[in-house]
C-alpha positions, 0 to 999 in steps of 0.5 A: 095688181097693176093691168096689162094693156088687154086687162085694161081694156077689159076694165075699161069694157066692165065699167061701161057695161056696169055704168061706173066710173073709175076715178084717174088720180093725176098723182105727183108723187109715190105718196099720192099714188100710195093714198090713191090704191088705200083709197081704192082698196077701202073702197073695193073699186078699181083705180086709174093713176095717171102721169101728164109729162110734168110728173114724168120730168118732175123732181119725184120721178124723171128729175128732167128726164121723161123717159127716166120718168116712165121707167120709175114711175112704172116701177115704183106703181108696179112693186106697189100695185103687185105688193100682197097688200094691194093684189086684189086692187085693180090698177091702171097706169095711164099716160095724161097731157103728153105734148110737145115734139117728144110726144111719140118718142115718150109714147113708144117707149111707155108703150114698151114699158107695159104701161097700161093705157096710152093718150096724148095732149091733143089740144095744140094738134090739128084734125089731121096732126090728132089723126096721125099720131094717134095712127102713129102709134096704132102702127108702131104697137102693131110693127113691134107686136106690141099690145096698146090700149088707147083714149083718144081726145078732142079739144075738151077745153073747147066747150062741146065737141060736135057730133061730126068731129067724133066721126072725123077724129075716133071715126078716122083712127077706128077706120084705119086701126080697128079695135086699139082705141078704148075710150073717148074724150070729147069736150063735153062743156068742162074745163081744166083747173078749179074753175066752179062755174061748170053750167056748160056741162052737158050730159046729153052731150056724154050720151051723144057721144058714147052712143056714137062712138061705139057705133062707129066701134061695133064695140061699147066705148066709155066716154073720159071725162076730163076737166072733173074737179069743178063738177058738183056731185049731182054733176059727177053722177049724172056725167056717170049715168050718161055713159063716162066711164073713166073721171080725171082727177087733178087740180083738186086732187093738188089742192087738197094735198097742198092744204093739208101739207100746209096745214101740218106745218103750221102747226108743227112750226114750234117743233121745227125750231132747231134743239126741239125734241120733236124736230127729227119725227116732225121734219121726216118725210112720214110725219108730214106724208100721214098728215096729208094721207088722212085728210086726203084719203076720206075725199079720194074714197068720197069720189070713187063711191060717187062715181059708182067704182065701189064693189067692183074691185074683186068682182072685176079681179075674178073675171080677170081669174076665169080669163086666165 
């Protein structure tokens, strides 16, 4: 089932409480999307699926057009997740790496579309530029009665974010919108991409900063964790013991994908010779899209169950019942 902004929150509220990390899977295409809620649903646990502009503007969704992007992506998620098939699966859909001067026009619309949590790219931003949009949009929900559900970011490709700016960046937005912010992402030594050497990686720093953000909420707030896919297992578990709450998933996530796309088609090249009687099932989309599902799938569960999502789905979905 595809969540509501309150919904969201409170599954965001139950993984903090339950110490588990729900996996956000960067996804570039229906397919991924699709293997992404197989995975979950194998493993009864929630899942996040994420959209950086990219995939908004790209080929598969907006075709140029961000807020074409939103409206497809969301609408192609939501017949999914709402499918009978995947009612019983947990799912958010989430705003990832949106930058740039249409920043706060895509924001708002997704915000209106019913997507279910809200971030931007704050890596370009000043202090003062990250507090006042992220402002923007607490007023903009609370002028159209809008429900939101937000991640706030720091520089998290800048090595470990200081105590000091959680209390100047989350302090400062939690100040003036109490209760719209969900989940913190402070740099906690990752990087972005596939870089392996990840020895900066702080759990201590995880700790600091959940411990302090939800004092400065009066609520429990989960640290996001982005730049994930260099981390080593024991990493991952030690980053969800900490208090990370919601794992970001994406250059390996493509990786993996890539390889196995190349994969099939080198092995299938004889068949795609014109005249084959093979050509026509090899070069549909569903050959190539099963080959990729069933290399990728098994890694996607392997991540959700290190990071403690599994079991969680149903226990989730019928808290979910007892609210309604």
């Amino acid at each position: 089932m595809l969540l509501i902004p309150e919904q969201a929150r409170t599954l965001y509220a139950h993984a903090v409480e339950h110490r588990y990390a729900i996996l956000a899977v960067n996804a570039d295409s229906p397919a991924a999307c699709t293997d992404a809620l197989l995975a979950a649903q194998a493993c009864d646990a929630p899942i996040i699926i994420e959209a950086s502009l990219w995939q908004l503007t790209g080929h598969s969704f907006g075709a140029g057009d961000p807020l074409l992007g939103v409206n497809r992506y969301l609408a192609d998620l939501r017949t999914l997740a709402d499918s009978d098939g995947f009612r019983e699966v947990p799912v958010a859909f989430h705003t990832d790496h949106i930058k740039g001067p249409e920043t706060l026009s895509i924001l708002r619309h997704a915000m209106r579309a019913g997507t279910s949590s809200i971030s931007l790219d704050s890596s370009d931003l000043s202090l003062e530029e990250n507090i006042e949009m992220m402002s923007s949009l607490c007023t903009f929900a609370d002028e159209h009665d809008l429900p939101a559900t937000l991640e706030m970011e720091a520089g998290v490709d800048d090595g470990v974010t200081s105590i000091e700016a959680t209390r100047a960046l989350f302090g400062a937005v939690e100040d003036r919108h109490p209760g719209y912010l969900a989940l913190w992402a402070p740099g906690v030594g990752t990087k972005h991409g596939l870089d392996r050497d990840m020895g900066g990686f702080s759990p201590d720093a995880v700790r600091a900063h959940r411990e302090l953000a939800s004092d400065l909420a009066g609520r429990p707030i989960g640290i996001a964790l982005h730049g994930s896919s260099g981390l080593t297992e024991e990493q991952l578990a030690d980053a969800v013991a900490a208090g990370v709450s919601k794992v970001n998933w994406s250059s390996e996530s493509l990786l993996l994908r890539a390889h196995a796309a190349r994969d099939y088609y080198r092995k299938q090249a004889v068949h795609l010779e014109k005249g084959h009687a093979e050509f026509k099932t090899t070069a549909m989309d569903h050959g190539v899209q099963t080959f990729v599902s069933d290399r990728y799938r098994p890694r996607v569960e392997s991540r959700i169950r290190i990071q403690g999502g599994a079991g969680h789905g149903k226990v989730f979905m019928s808290l979910l019942d007892t609210r309604q």
